[in-house]
N, C-alpha and C positions, 0 to 999 in steps of 0.2 A: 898464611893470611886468609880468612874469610871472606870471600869474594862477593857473596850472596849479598852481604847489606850496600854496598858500593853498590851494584846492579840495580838495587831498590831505590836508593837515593840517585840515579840515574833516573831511572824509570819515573820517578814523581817530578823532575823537570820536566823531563820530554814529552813529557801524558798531560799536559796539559791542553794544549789546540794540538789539533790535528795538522798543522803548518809546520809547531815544533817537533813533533814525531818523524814529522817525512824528511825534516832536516837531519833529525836523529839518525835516520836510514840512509841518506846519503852518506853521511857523515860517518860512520861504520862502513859502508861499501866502502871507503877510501881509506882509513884506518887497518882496518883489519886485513892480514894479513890473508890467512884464510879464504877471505870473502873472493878474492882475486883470483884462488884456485879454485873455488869451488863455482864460481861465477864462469870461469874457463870451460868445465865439466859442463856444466849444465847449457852452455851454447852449443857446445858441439852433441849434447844429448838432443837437445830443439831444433836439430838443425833440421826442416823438413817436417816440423811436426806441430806447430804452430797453429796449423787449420783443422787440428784432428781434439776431439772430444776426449782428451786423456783426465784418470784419475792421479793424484800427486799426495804424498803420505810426506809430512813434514813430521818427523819422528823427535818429539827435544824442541820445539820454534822459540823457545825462549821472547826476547823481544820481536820475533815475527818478521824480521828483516827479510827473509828467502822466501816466505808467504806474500809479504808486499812484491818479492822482483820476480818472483814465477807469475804471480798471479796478474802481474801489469805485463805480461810476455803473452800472453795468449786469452784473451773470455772464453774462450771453450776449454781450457785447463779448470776445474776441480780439485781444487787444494783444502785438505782435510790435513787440520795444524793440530799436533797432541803435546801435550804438558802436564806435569804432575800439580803444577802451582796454579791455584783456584784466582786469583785475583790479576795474576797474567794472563789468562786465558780468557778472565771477563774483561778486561783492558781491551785484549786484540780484538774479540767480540765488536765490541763499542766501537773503535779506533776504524776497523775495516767498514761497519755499515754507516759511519759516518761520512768517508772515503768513496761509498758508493761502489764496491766490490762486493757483491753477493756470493760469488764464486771460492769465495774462502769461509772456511768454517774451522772456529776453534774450540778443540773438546780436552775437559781433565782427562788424561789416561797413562797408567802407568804401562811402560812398553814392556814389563817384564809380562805381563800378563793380557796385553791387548791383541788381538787377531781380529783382523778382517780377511777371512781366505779370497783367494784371488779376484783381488779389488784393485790393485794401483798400478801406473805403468811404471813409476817413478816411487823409489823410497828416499827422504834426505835424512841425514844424520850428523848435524856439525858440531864439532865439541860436547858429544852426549855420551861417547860411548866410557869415555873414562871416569866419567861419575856413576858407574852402575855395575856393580860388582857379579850380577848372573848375566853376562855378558851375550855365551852361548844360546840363553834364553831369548833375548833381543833377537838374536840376529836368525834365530829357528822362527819367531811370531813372523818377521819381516818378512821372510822368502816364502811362509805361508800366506804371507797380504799381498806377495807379488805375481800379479799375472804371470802366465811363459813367457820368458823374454824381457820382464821388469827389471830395470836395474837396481840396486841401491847402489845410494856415494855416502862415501865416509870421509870425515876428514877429523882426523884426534890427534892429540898428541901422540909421538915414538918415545922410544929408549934412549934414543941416543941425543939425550938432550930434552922431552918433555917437560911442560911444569917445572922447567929449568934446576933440572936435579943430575946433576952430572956427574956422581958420585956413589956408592954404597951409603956414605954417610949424610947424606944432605937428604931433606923431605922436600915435596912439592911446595911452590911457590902458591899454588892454589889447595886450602886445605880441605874444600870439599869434592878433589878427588879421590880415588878408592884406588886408583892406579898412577903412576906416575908417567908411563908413557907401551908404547907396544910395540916390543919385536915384527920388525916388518912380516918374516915368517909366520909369527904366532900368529897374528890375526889373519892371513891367509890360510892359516890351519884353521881354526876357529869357523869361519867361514864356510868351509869344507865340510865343517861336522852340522854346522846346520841345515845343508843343503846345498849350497853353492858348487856351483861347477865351475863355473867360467868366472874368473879374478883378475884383478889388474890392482898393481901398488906401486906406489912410486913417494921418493921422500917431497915434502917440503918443507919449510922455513929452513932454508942454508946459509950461508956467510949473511947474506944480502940480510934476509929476512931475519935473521936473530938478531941483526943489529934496530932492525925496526924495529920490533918485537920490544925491545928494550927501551926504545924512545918512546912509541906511541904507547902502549901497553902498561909495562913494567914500573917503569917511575910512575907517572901519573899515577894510578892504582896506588902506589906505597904511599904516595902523597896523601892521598884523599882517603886513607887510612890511617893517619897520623890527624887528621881533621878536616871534616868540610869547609871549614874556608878555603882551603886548595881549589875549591870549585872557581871564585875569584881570580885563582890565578892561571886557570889552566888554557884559557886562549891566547893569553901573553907567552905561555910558552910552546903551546900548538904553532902560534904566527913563526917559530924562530925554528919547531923542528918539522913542519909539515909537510914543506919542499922535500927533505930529506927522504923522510919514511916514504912518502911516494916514488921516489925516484927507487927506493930499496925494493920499495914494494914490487915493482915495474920491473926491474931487473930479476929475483928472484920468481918470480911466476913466469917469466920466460925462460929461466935455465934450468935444465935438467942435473940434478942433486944426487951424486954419490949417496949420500948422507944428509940430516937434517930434523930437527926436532919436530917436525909435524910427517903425516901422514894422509894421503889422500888414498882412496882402497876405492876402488867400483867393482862389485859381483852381478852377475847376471842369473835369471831363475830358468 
């Protein structure tokens, strides 16, 4: 399934006031799965750091949602948001200095090819890395844009389970990735070769989290791919699965996963 037009018919709701965006952004902090581990990371990265003048490289911001929660965490944080897509990137633009947040800047840039040598203390990367097939390229610009001591967080889909392909013979569930998911190993190598020394991986989306994944995510999506009027129905059946996925959510972002179709990776420079 093409994910891209959904995201765009998404985005011309939520773009309209700035009230329904912020709503938009809450409303994905509790939804997505991800957002819970990656919101986990980045408290315990802040912890203590809050009053300090740091740079932050949002690497992929797509709809901007971690540029809005970094940047309402700190005024002396310096959140520099990059994107390939011209008309997301003038959205956020508009969106943040309407918001009255100067401290965020959103620029086109493709990451195979962008370097800021040691410029940020912080790199993010969520859901970006499996749509970009010079992977190694990414992640060499990164550890060049990162001060000593910068971390980057990842979080993409795994193998064992990604883009809901659990099979030799099944494709991704999303078809504008290039990978279907990554060997916890292989992107710790990968890692390695562009420079990282110091790694850290661990699974997530497990029991808990696949079965959200599939309530909040998965249907929805297939619905509103079969046709936009699903848009009609989709709070009537939010009202009935929403308790659930959060309770899912809740649980899985507090347990430690054997195994599990996502992946969270922090390297250090």
């Amino acid at each position: 399934m093409h994910y891209d037009p959904i995201k765009r018919s998404l985005g011309e709701v939520f773009n309209r006031t700035p009230l329904l965006r912020r709503l938009f952004y809450h409303l994905l902090d509790l939804l997505l799965l991800r957002t819970w581990h990656v919101h986990r990371e980045l408290r315990e990265w802040a912890r203590g750091r809050t009053g300090e003048a740091l740079n932050i490289l949002d690497a992929g911001s797509g709809y901007g949602q971690y540029t809005y929660w970094l940047t309402g965490q700190s005024k002396k944080w310096q959140v520099l948001a990059v994107d390939v897509k011209d008309e997301q990137v003038a959205d956020s633009n508009r969106f943040f200095r309407e918001i009255g947040r100067p401290n965020a800047q959103f620029a086109v840039q493709d990451l195979v090819l962008y370097q800021e040598p040691n410029t940020f203390d912080l790199a993010l990367s969520v859901d970006v890395m499996e749509h970009i097939l010079e992977d190694v390229e990414v992640f060499r610009n990164i550890h060049a844009s990162l001060k000593d001591g910068g971390m980057l967080l990842i979080s993409t889909p795994s193998d064992q389970g990604g883009s809901d392909v659990h099979s030799d013979g099944e494709t991704s569930f999303i078809e504008e990735h290039v990978r279907d998911g990554y060997n916890i190993h292989e992107i710790q190598q990968k890692l390695r070769t562009a420079g990282f020394e110091r790694i850290e991986a661990r699974y997530s989306y497990g029991e808990p989290g696949q079965i959200s994944w599939r309530l909040s995510m998965k249907y929805p999506i297939l619905m509103l791919g079969q046709s936009k009027l699903f848009f009609l129905l989709l709070p009537f059946y939010y009202l009935v699965t929403f308790p659930f996925c959060l309770l899912l959510n809740w649980l899985d972002a507090r347990t430690q996963h054997d195994s599990g179709t996502g992946l969270i990776v922090k390297a250090w420079k």
